[in-house]
C-alpha positions as CSV (number, residue, x, y, z in Angstrom):
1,X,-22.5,13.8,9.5
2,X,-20.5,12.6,12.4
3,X,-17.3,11.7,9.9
4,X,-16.6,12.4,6.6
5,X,-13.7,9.8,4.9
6,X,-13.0,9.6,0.9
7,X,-9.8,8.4,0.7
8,X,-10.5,4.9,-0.5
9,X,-12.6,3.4,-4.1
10,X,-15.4,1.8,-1.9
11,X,-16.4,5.0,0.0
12,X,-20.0,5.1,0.4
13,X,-22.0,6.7,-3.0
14,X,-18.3,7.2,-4.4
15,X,-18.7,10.6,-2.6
16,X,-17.8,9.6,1.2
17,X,-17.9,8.1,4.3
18,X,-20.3,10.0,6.3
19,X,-21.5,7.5,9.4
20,X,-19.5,4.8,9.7
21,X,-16.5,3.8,7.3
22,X,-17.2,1.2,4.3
23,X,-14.1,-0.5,5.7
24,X,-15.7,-1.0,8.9
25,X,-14.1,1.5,11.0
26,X,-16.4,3.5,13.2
27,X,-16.8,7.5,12.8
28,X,-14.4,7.6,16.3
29,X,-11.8,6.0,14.7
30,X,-12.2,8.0,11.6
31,X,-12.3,11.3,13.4
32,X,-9.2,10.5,15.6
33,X,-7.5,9.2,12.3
34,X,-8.0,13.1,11.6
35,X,-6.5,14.3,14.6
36,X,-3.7,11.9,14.5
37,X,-2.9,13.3,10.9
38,X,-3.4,16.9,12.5
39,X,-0.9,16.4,14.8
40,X,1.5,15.0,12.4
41,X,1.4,17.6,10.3
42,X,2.1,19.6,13.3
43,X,5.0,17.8,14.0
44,X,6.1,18.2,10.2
45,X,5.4,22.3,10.4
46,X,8.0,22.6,12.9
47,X,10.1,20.1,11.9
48,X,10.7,22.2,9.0
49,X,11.5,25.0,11.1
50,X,14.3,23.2,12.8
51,X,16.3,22.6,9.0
52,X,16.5,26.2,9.1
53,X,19.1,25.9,12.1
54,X,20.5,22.7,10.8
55,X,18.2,20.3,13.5
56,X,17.6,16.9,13.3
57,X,14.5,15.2,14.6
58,X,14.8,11.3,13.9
59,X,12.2,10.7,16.4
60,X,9.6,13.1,14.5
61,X,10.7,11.4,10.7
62,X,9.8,7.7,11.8
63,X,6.4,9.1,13.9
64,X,5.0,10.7,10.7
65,X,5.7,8.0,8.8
66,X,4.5,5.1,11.1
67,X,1.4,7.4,11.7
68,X,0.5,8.1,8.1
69,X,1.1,4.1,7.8
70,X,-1.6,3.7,10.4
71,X,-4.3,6.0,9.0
72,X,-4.2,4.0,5.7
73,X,-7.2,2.3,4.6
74,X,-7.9,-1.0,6.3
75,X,-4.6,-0.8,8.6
76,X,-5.6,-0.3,12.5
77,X,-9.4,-0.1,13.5
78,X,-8.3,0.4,17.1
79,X,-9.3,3.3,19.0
80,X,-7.0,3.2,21.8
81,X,-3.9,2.9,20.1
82,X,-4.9,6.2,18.0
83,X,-5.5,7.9,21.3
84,X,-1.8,6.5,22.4
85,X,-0.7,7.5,19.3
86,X,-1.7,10.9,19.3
87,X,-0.9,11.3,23.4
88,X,3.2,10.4,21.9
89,X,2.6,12.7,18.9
90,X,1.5,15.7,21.6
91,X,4.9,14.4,23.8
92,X,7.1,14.7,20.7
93,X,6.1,17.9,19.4
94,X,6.5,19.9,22.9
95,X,10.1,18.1,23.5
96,X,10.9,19.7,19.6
97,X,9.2,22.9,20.1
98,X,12.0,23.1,23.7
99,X,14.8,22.3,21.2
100,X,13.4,25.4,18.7
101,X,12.9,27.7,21.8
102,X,17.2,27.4,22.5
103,X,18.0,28.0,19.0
104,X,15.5,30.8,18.7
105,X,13.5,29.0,15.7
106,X,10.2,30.1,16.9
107,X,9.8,33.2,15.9
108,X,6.5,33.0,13.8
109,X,2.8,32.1,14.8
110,X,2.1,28.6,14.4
111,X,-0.7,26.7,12.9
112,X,-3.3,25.7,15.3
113,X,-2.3,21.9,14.1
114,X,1.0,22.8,15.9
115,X,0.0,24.2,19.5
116,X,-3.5,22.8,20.4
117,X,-3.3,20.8,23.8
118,X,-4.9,17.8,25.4
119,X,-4.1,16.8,28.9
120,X,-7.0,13.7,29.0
121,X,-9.0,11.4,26.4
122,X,-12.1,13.1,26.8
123,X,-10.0,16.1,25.5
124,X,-8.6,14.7,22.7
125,X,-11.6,12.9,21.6
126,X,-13.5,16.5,21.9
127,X,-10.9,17.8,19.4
128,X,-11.0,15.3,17.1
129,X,-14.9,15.7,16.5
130,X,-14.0,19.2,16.0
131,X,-15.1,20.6,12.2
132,X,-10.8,22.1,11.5
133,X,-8.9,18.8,12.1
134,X,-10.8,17.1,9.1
135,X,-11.2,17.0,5.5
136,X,-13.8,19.5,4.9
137,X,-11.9,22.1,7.2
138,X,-10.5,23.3,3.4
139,X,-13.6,24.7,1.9
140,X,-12.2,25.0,-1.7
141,X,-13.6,22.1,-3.6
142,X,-10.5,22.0,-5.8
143,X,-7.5,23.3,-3.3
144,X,-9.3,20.2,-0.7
145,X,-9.2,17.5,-3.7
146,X,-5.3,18.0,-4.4
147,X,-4.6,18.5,-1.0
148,X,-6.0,15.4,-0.6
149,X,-4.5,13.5,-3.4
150,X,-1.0,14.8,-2.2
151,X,-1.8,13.4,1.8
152,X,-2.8,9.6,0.3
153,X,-0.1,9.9,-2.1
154,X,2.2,10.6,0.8
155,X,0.5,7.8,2.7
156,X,1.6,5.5,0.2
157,X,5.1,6.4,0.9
158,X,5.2,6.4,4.5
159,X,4.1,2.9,4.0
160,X,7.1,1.6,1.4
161,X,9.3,3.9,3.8
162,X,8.5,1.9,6.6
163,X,8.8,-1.2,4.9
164,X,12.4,-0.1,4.2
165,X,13.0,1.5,7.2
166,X,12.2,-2.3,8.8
167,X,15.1,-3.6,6.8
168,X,17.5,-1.0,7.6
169,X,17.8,0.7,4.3
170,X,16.9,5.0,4.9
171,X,16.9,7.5,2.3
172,X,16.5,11.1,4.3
173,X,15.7,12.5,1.1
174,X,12.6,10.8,1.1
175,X,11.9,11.1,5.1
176,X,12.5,15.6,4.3
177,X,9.8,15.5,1.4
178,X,6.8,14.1,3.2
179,X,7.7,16.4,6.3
180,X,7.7,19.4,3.3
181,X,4.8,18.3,1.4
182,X,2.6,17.9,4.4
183,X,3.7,21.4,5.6
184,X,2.5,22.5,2.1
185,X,-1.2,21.4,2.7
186,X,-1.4,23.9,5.4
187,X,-0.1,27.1,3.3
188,X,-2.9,28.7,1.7
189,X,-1.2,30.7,-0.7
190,X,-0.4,28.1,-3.1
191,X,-2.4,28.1,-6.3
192,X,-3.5,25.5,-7.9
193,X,-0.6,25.2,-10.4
194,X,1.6,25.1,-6.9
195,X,-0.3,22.0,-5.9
196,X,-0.7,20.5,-8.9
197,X,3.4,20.8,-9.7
198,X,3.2,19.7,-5.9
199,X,1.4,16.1,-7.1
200,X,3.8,15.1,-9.7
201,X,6.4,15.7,-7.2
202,X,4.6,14.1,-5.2
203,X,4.7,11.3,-7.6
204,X,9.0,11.5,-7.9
205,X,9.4,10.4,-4.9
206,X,7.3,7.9,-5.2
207,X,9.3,6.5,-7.4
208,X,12.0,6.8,-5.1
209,X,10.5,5.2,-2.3
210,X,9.4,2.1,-4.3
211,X,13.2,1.9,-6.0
212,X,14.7,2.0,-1.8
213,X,12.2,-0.9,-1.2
214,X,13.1,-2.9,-3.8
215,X,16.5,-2.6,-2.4
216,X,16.3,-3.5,0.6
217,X,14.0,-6.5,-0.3
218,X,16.5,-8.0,-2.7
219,X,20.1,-7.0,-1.1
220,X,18.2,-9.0,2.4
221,X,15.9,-12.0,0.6
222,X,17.7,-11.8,-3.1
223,X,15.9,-11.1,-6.3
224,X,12.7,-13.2,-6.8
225,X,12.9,-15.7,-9.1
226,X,9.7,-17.7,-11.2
227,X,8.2,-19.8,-8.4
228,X,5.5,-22.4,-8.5
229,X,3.5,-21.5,-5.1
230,X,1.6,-24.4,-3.6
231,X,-2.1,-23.9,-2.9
232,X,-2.7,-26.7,-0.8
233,X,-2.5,-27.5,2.8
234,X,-0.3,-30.1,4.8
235,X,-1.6,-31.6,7.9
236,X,0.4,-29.5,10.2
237,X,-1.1,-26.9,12.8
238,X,-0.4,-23.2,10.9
239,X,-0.1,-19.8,10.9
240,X,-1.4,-17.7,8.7
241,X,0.7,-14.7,7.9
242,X,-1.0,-11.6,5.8
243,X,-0.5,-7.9,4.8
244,X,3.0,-6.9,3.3
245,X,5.9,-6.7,5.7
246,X,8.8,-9.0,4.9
247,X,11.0,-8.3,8.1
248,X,8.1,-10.0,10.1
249,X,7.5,-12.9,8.4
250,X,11.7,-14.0,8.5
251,X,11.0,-13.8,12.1
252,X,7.9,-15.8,12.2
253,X,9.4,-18.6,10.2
254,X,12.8,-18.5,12.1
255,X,10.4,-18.7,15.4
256,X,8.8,-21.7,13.8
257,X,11.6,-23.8,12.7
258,X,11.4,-27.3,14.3
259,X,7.8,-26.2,16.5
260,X,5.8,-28.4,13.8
261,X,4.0,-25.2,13.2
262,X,3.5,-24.9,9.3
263,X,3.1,-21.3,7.6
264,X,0.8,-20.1,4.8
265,X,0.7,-16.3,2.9
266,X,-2.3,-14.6,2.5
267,X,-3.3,-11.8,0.0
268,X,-0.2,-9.4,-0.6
269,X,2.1,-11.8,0.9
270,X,2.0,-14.4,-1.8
271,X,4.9,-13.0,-3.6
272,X,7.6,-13.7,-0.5
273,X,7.6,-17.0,-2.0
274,X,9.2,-15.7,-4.9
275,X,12.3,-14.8,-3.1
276,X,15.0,-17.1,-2.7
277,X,15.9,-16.8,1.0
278,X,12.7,-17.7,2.1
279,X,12.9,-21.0,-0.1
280,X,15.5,-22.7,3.1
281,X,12.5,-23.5,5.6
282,X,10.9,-26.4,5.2
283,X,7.8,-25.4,7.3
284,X,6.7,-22.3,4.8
285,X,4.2,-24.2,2.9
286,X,2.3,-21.9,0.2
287,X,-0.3,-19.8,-0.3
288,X,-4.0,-19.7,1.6
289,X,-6.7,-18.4,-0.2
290,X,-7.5,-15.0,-1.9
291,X,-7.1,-11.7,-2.2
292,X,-8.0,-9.7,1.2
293,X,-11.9,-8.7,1.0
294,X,-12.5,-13.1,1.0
295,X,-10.7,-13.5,4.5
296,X,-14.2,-13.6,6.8
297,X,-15.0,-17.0,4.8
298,X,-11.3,-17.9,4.3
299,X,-9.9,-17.6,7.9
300,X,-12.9,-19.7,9.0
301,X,-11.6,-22.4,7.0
302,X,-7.6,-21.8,7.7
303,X,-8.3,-23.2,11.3
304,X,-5.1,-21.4,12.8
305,X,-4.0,-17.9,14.0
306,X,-3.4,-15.0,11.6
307,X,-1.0,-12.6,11.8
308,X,-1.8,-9.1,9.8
309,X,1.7,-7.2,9.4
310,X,0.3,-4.5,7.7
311,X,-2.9,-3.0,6.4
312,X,-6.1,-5.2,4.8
313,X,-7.5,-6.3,7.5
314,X,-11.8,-6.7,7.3
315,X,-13.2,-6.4,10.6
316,X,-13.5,-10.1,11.7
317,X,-16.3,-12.5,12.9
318,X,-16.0,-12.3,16.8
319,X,-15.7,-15.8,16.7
320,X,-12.4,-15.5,15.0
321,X,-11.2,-12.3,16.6
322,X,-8.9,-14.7,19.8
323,X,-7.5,-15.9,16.5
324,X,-6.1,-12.4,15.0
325,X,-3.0,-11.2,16.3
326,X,-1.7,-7.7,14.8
327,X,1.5,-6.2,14.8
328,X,3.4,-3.1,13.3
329,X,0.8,-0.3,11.8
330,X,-1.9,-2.8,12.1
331,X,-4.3,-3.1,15.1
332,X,-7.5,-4.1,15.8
333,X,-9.6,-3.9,19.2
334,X,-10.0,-7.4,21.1
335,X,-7.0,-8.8,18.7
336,X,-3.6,-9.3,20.4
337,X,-1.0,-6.9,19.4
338,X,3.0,-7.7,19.1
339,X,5.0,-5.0,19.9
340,X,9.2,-4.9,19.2
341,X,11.8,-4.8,21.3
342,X,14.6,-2.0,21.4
343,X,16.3,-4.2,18.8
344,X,13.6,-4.6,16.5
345,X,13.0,-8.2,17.6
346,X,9.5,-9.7,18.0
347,X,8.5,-12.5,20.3
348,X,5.8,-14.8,18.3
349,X,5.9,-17.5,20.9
350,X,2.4,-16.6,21.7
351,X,1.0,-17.0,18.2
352,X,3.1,-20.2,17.6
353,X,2.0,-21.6,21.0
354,X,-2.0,-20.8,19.8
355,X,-1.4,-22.9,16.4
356,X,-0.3,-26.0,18.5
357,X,-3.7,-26.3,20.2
358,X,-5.8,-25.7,16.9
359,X,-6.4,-27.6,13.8
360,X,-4.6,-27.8,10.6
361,X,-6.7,-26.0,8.0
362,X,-8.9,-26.9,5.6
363,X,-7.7,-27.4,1.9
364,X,-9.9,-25.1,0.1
365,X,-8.5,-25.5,-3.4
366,X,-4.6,-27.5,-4.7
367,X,-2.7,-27.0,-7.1
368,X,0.1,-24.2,-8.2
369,X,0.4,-20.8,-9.2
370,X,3.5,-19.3,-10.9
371,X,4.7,-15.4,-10.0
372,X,8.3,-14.2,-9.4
373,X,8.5,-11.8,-12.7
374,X,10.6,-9.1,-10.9
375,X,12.5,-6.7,-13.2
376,X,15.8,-8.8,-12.4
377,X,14.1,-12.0,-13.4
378,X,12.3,-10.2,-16.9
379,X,15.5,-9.3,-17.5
380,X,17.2,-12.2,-17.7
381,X,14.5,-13.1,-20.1
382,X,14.6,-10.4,-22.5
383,X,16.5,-11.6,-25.4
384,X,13.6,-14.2,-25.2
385,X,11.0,-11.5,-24.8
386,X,12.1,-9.3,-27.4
387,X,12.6,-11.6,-30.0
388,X,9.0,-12.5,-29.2
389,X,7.9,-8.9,-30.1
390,X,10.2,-8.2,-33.5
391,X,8.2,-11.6,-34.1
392,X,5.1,-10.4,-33.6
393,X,4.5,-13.1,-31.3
394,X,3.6,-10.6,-28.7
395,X,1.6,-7.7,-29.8
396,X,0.9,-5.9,-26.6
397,X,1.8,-6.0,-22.9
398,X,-1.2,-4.9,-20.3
399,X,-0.4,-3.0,-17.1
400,X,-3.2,-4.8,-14.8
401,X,-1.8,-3.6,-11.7
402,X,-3.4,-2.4,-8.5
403,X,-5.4,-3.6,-6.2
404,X,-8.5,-5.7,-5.6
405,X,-11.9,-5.2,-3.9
406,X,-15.6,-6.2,-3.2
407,X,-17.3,-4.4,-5.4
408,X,-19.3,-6.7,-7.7
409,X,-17.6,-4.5,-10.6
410,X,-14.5,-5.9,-10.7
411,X,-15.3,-8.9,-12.0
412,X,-14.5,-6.7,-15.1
413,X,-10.9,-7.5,-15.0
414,X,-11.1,-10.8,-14.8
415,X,-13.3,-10.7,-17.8
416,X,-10.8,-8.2,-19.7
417,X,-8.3,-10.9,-18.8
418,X,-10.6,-14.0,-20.4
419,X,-11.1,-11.7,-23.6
420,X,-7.5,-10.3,-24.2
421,X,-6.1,-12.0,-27.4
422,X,-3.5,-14.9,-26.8
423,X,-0.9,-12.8,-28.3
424,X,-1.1,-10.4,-25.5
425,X,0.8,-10.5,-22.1
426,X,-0.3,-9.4,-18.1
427,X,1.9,-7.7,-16.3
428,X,0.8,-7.3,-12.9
429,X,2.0,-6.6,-9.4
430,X,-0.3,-5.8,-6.3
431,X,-3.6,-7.8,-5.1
432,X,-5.5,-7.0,-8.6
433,X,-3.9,-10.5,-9.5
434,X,-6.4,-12.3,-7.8
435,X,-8.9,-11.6,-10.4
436,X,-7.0,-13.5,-12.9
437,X,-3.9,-15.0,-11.4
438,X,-5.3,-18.8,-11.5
439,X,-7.0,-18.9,-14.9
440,X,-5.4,-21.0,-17.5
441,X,-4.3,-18.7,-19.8
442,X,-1.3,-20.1,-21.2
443,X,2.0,-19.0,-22.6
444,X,3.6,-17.6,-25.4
445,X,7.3,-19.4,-26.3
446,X,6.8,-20.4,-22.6
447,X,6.1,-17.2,-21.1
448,X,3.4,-17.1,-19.3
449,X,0.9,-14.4,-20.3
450,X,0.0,-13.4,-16.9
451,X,3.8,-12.1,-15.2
452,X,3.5,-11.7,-11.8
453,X,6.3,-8.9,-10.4
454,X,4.9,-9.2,-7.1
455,X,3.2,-6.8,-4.3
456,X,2.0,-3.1,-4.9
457,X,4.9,-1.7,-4.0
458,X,6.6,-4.1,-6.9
459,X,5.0,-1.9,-9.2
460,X,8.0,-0.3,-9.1
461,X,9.5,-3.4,-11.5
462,X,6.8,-2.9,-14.1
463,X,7.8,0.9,-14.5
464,X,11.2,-0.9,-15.1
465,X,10.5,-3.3,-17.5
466,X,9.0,-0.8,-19.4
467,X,12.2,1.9,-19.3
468,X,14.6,-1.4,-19.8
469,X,12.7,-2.0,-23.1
470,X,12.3,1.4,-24.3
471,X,16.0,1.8,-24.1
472,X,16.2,-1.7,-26.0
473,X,14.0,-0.5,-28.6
474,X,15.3,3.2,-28.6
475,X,12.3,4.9,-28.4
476,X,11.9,8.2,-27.5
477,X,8.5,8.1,-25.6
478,X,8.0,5.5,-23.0
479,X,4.3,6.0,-24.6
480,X,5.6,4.5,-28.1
481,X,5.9,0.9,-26.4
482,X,3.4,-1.4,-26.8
483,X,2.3,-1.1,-23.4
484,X,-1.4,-0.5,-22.2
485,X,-2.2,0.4,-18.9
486,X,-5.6,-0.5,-16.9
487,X,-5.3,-0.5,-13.5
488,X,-7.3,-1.0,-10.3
489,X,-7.3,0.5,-7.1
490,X,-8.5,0.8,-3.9
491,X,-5.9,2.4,-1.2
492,X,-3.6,4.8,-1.0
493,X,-0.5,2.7,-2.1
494,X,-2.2,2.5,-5.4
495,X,-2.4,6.1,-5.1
496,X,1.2,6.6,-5.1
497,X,1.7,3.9,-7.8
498,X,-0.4,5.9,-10.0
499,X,1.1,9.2,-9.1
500,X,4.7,7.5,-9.9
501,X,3.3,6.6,-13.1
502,X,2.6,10.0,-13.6
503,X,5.8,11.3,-12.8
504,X,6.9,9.2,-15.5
505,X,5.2,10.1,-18.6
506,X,2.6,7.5,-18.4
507,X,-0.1,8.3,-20.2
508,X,-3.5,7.1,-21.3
509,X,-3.9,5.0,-17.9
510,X,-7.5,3.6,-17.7
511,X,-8.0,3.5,-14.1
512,X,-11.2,1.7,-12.4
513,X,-13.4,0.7,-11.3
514,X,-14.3,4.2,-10.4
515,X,-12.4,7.2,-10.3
516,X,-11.3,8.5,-6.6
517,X,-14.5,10.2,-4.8
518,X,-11.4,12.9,-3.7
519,X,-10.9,14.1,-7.2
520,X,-12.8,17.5,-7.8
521,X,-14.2,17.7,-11.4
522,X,-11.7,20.3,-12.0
523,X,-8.6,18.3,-11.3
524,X,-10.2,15.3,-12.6
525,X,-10.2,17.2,-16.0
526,X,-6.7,18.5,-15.6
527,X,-6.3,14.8,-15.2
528,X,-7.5,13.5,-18.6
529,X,-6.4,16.5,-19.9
530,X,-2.8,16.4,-19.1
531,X,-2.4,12.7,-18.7
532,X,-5.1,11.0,-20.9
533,X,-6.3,9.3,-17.7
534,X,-9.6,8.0,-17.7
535,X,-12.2,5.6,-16.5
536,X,-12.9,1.9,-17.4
537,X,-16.0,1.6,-19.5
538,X,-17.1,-1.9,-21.1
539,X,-14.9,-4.2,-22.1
540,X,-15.1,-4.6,-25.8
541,X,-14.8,-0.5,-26.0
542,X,-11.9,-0.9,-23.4
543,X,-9.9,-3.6,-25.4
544,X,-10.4,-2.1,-28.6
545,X,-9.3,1.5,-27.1
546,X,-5.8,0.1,-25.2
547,X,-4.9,-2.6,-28.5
């Protein structure tokens, strides 16, 4: 075993990664993925020490959460910027351990995840092979599974966080609770219980995180509104612009304003069409494609560079890899990386200058495709959605969030979606979409029965929706609407969705296509038997189940 990695659905035999990563990363990367998040929550352990004297470390809040970001599945496949990223990590946590020292906040023995050393690479890559900095170094099968599920869960929120944090908008709140929960997963004195009541805490600020993103997206780009998105091309030479991060892709199109340089979305960054800001240049053409496991075939045919913001990156053909630039969490070796500037500025005149001298792309498929059904926007259409349910026009409402993947399985949802009866209505909000997204499925009073509230972290809207109508209804039980919930995942965003969720009262989630390889049997039973979660089956036993 020269890794061990479980934090994502497609780990290898649903159990784990154990040679080299199903997402392509290689057993270095993973094991210095390890050591980056052993040195975080290094950082973390004495940040906590330094509230106790009323100390501040703004430096050590954004480096956990931009180094959680990159440890994310499918984010940054590149050694060397681990090994920088630790090397700043070890800088950091000396310069706070100085400021400790002179207020006499050192007083007990720290965790080894707090004082190890490393003055070369060699050294640091020798430590990260070491058996203590990984997963396995907690040996209890149960205490290990909800650490675990705590970490991704705080993963998720580091990347929503940063997302946030891009756009200016901070809630220290949020930025103190990862720093305490990651401290937790060191303390072996907590139970169980403690962990467990740790989770759906875990899960409350999720929902935080996901309600300070959605602010700062619509107080910068307004509320998204219902948007036919173009899925053809244009002649022009193009970028193509994936992952998640907003901030970045103003800056691209302000770059590209009057170059003759078109830009497309891919995968999670279809719904910034939604938003109305982004609707002023003329140059930001539509969407590209599919959700992120199709890009190998789907960047051949684009043509153009791509610029990955965030996470979802497949490791690429080498004849594409002069193509990929990266930026933010996301990194990739060979691929040219854009860094920021002290004011949070980044220079894309090397991208832009790269689509001049290509071809357009190819059109792979035309035509439209409607999203933009934010909470701001469902609300403005609830008199009309309500009526439709005391008319028993709409019966049900399906939570078919999440995220999308390989596996040859999940052409289940897309199948569920086919089969659910035309009085029924998707909500959805993350990459699942894909799976169902384009089918004709029609509408019901003009409402279209698939309502797309945007990314992942937009799952944050569906929880909405459903708390705006229980209040409208007067229920008691957010469980009494007629709301069913089956929900894909892959990565740890949709870890924290699901944790929200939790947090919420949700119950009854079906959530597939396999349950998480970190889950013990234990907690997976204190799962289904506090929560009701379980596993998606076949469909006709699914569907009649959730209606």
């Amino acid at each position: 075993m020269s890794m061990f990695c479980y934090q994502c659905q497609e780990t290898a035999k649903g159990t784990g990664c154990t040679v080299m990563g199903v997402c392509g990363k290689t057993s270095e990367v993973a094991n210095l993925q390890d050591l980056l998040l052993y040195t975080i929550k290094g950082i973390a352990l004495l940040n906590e020490k330094g509230k106790k004297g009323n100390l501040k470390f703004p430096k050590a809040d954004y480096f956990i959460m931009n180094g959680l970001f990159m440890t994310i599945t499918n984010a940054n496949f590149d050694e060397k910027a681990f090994i920088e990223e630790i090397k700043e990590g070890l800088v950091l946590r000396e310069n706070i351990k100085k400021e400790l020292l002179k207020n006499n906040l050192l007083v007990d023995e720290l965790h080894d995840c707090a004082v190890w050393t490393a003055n070369t690479e060699e050294e640091i890559k020798a430590k990260s092979d070491s058996v203590q900095v990984g997963i396995l170094a907690t040996k209890n099968e149960d205490i290990r599974s909800l650490r675990e599920l705590i970490t991704y869960g705080l993963k998720g929120i580091a990347a929503y966080a940063e997302h946030a944090y891009n756009l200016s908008n901070i809630n220290q709140e949020i930025f103190d609770f990862v720093s305490k929960a990651l401290t937790k997963t060191l303390n072996d004195d907590l139970s169980i219980d403690d962990l467990v009541s740790l989770t759906l805490e875990t899960g409350k600020y999720g929902v935080d995180v996901m309600a300070l993103l959605d602010q700062a997206n619509t107080s910068t780009y307004g509320n998204p509104e219902i948007t036919e998105v173009n899925i053809g091309v244009k002649n022009n030479p193009a970028i193509l612009i994936s992952g998640h991060d907003l901030k970045d892709l103003e800056q691209l199109l302000e770059q590209t304003q009057n170059t003759g340089v078109d830009v497309y979305t891919h995968g999670e960054m279809l719904p910034a069409h939604y938003y109305p800001k982004f609707k002023k240049y003329n140059n930001f053409i539509g969407n590209y494609g599919n959700s992120w496991w199709k890009q190998k075939e789907e960047f051949e045919s684009f043509n153009g560079p791509i610029l990955f913001t965030t996470n979802c990156i497949v490791p690429p053909k080498p004849a594409h890899i002069n193509r990929i630039y990266t930026t933010g969490s996301a990194g990739y070796p060979g691929c040219k990386h854009i860094e920021k500037d002290s004011n949070g500025k980044k220079d894309f005149t090397e991208i832009i200058n790269h689509a001049k001298k290509l071809n357009s792309p190819k059109e792979i498929e035309n035509g439209k495709i409607t999203g933009g059904f934010a909470h701001a926007q469902v609300f403005a259409l609830a008199d009309k959605i309500v009526n439709a349910i005391k008319t028993k026009k709409i019966k049900k409402f399906f939570v078919m969030a999440g995220c999308d993947g390989r596996m040859k399985s999940r052409e289940y949802y897309t199948d569920f979606a086919k089969k659910l009866p035309e009085d029924t209505i998707i909500l959805t909000a993350g990459c699942a979409k894909y799976r169902y997204n384009k089918l004709n499925l029609g509408d019901i009073d003009g409402i279209p029965r698939v309502l797309d509230a945007g990314q992942c972290n937009d799952s944050y809207s569906l929880a909405v929706i459903a708390l705006k109508l229980k209040e409208i209804f007067e229920l008691n039980d957010i469980n009494e609407l007629p709301i069913a919930y089956n929900i894909a995942w892959y990565e740890q965003k949709a870890v924290i969705v699901l944790l929200a969720l939790l947090y919420l009262g949700v119950k009854n989630i079906k959530l597939g296509p396999t349950l998480p390889g970190f889950l013990s049997p234990n907690v997976a039973n204190v799962l289904v038997k506090n929560f009701g979660i379980n596993t998606i089956n076949n469909i006709d036993d699914d569907m009649k189940q959730l209606l």
